[in-house]
ZAFI-664109 format. One record per residue (C-alpha): residue number from 1; x, y, z; residue in one letter. Coordinates in Angstrom, 3 decimals. Example, Ala and Ser with C-alpha at 12.3 -4.5 7.8 and 13.67 -1.06 7.14 Angstrom:
REM residues 2
1/12.300/-4.500/7.800/A .
2/13.670/-1.060/7.140/S .
//
This chain:
REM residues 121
1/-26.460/27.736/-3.086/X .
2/-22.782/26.802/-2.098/X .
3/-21.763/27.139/1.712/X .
4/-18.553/29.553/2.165/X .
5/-15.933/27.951/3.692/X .
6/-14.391/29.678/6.676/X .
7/-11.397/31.382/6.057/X .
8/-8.897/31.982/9.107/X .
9/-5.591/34.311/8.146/X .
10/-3.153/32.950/11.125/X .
11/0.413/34.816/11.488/X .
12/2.892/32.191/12.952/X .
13/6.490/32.883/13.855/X .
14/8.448/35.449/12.464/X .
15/5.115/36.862/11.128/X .
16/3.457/36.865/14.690/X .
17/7.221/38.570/16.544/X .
18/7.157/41.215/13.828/X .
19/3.682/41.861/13.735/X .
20/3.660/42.219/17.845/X .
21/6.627/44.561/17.934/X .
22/4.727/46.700/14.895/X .
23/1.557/47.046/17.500/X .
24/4.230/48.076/20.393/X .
25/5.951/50.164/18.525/X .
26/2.716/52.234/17.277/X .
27/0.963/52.296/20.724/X .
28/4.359/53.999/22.242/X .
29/3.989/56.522/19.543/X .
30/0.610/57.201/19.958/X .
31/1.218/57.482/23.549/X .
32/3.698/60.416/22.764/X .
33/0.735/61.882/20.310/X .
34/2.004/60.943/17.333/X .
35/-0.375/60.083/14.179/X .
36/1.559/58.966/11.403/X .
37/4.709/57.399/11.145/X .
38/5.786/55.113/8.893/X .
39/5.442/51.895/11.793/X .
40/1.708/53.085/11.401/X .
41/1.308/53.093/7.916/X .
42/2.930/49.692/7.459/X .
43/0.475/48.252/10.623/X .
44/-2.279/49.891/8.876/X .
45/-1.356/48.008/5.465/X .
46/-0.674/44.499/7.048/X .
47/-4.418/44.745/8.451/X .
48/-5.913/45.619/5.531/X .
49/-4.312/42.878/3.433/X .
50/-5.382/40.225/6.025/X .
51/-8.602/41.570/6.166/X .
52/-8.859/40.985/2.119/X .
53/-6.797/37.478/2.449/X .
54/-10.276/36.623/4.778/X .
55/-12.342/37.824/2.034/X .
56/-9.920/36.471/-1.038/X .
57/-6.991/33.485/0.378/X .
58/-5.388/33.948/-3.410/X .
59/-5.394/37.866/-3.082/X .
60/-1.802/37.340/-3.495/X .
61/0.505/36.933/-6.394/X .
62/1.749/32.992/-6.293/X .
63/5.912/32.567/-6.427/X .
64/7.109/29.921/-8.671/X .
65/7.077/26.747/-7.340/X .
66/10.830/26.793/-8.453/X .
67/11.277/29.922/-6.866/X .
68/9.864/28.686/-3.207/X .
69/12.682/28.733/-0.758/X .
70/13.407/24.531/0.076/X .
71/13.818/25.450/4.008/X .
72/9.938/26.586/4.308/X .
73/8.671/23.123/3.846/X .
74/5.335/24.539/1.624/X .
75/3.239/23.531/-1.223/X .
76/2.383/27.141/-2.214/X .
77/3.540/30.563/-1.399/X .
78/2.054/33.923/-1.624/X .
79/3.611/37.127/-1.758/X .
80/1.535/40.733/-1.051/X .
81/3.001/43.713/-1.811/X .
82/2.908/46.403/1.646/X .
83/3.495/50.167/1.934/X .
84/7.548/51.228/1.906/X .
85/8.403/48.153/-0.374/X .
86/7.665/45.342/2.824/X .
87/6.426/42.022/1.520/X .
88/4.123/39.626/3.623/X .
89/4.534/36.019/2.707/X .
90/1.888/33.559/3.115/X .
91/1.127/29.733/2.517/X .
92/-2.318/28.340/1.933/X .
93/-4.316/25.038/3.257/X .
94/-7.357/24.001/2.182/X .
95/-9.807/21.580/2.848/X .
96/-13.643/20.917/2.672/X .
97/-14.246/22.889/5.184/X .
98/-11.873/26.012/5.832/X .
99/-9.101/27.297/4.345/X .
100/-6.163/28.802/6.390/X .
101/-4.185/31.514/5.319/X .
102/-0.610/31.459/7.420/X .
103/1.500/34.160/6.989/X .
104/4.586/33.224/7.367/X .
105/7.035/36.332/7.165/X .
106/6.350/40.168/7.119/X .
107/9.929/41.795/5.964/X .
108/11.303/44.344/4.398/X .
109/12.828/44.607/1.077/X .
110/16.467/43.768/1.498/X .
111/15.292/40.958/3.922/X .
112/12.931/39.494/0.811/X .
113/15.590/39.707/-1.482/X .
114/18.022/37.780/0.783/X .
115/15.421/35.266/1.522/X .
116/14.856/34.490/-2.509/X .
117/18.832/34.801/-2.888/X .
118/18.173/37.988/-5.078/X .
119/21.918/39.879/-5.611/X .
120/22.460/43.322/-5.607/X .
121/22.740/45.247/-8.914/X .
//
């Protein structure tokens, strides 16, 4: 039987800023009894897709190699779909023994579409 290879999800720069301000933002709320909001909904969603990306590192949908943005310096790039239209972009590496997931941007929509040089309609 094949060993599984340890999986680590790691969020790194923008990804880790963003993802600290969510958790800030949600334990204010909750301090001032609130119990859903949208903050909370998207914190909720970002946990549950790195919680899959430890279970399944491809869980994403792959962007074009064409498509990948020069700038981010990566092989491969992920994208998974969050609540209210946010995107979570992550890049993998592999070896023998582990494979890290680093997500590299959580953003919202108009963010994403800047990012891939998508125009408005």
């Amino acid at each position: 039987m094949k060993a599984r290879r340890n999986i680590q999800v790691i969020l790194r720069d923008q990804a880790r800023t963003e993802y600290e301000e969510l958790m800030r933002i949600v334990e204010e709320q909750k301090r001032k009894g609130r119990t859903n909001s949208d903050e909370m909904r998207l914190l909720k969603s970002i946990d549950k897709k790195v919680a899959l990306l430890k279970y399944n590192p491809v869980y994403g949908q792959s962007v074009p190699k064409a498509l990948i943005p020069k700038f981010l310096d990566v092989d491969n790039l992920f994208r998974v779909e969050l609540v209210n239209y946010w995107r979570m972009l992550y890049t993998l590496k592999t070896n023998e023994v582990e494979i890290i997931n680093f997500v590299l941007y959580i953003i919202d929509h108009p963010t994403y579409d800047k990012l891939f040089g998508y125009k408005d309609k």
